[in-house]
N, C-alpha and C positions, 0 to 999 in steps of 0.2 A: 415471431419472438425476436429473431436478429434483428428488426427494424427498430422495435421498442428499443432492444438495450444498443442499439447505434444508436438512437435520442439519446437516451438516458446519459450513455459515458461518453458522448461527443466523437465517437468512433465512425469510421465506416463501415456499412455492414459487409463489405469482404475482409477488412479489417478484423471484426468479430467472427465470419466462418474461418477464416485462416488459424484466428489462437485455439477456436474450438478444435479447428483439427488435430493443429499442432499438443493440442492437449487431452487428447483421447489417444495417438500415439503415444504419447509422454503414460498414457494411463494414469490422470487426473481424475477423467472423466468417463461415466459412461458409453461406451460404443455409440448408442444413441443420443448420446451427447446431451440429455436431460438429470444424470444424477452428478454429482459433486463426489470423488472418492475422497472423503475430509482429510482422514490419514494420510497419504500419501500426500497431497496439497501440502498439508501442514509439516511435514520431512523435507518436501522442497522450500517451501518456505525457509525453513530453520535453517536447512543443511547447502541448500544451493541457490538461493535467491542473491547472495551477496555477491558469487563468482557471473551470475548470467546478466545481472542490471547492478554491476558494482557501484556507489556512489560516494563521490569526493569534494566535499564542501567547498563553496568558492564562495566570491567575493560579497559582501556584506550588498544586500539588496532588499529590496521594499518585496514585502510577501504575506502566504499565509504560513501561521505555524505546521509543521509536520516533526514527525519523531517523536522524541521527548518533550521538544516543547509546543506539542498538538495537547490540548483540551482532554483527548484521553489518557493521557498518561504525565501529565506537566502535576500532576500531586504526586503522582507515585516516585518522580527521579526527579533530581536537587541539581542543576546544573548551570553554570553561566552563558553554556555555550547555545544559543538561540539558532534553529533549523528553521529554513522558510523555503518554501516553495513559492519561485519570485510570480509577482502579482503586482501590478501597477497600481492596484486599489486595495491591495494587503493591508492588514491593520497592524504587521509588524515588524524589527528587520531584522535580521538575523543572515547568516550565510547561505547562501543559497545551494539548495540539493535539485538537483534536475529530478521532474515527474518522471511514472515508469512511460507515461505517454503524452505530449504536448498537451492534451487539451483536458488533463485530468484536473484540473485548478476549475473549471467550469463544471467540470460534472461533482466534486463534492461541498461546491458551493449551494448544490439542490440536495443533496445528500448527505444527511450527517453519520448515518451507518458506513456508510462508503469513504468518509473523509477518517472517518477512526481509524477502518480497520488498514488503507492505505498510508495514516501516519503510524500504526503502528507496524506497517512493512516497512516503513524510511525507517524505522531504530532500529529493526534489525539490518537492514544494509548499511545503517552509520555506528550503530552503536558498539558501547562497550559490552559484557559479558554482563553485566546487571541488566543491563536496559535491553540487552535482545533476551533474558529470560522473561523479562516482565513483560516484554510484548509477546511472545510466543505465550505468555498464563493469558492474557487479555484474550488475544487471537483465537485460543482453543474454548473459552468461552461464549466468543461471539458464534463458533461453531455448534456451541454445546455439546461441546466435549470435556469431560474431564482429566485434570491436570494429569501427564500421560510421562 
């Protein structure tokens, strides 16, 4: 299973047992490290993802969109200000937000479930209090959860 998802998100697989760990202490996840505790995920999320992987827009660079101006949420929030996660073959430019991991730009270019629900963790780490409620309703829906 850590082999696949080291392909998948471009990781290394001691990369992927170490967050596993780290996230079964955390009590994310199951002890056996197969179930997802969505709740608790989603508290961290909201409540503590901005203070552990703070993110501070820089300088205007060729990219993919993320945050508010990702595909999943660019109808729902009205904004000038253009997020990219830089990309040499980006289709847009905007300021640049650094990934939660270098090589996350290749894994949700395979992945368009992965690339959502990752742009909508960049608007909760950039945004303002509209656009981290809209991504926290998005997010709890990709979980199938109801708005909580």
């Amino acid at each position: 299973m850590n082999k696949d998802l080291s392909g998948s998100l471009y990781i290394s697989s001691s990369e992927i047992s170490e967050s596993l760990n780290r996230s079964m202490i955390a009590r994310l996840i199951s002890p056996d490290k197969k179930k997802v505790f969505k709740s608790a995920l989603l508290k961290f999320i909201e409540n503590g993802l901005s203070f552990v992987f703070p993110a501070e827009p820089g300088a205007i660079v060729r990219g993919i969109p993320t945050a508010h101006s990702a595909p999943v949420l660019k109808d729902h929030i009205i904004s000038d200000d253009v997020f990219v996660w830089p990309a040499l073959d980006g289709e847009a430019k905007g300021q640049a937000i650094a990934p939660l991991y270098p090589n996350q730009v290749l894994a949700v270019l395979e992945d368009e479930k992965l690339y959502d629900m990752l742009a909508l963790v960049d608007a909760i780490r950039v945004g303002k209090v509209r656009e981290i409620e809209k991504a926290m309703e998005l997010l709890r829906q990709y979980f199938g959860m109801a708005y909580a």
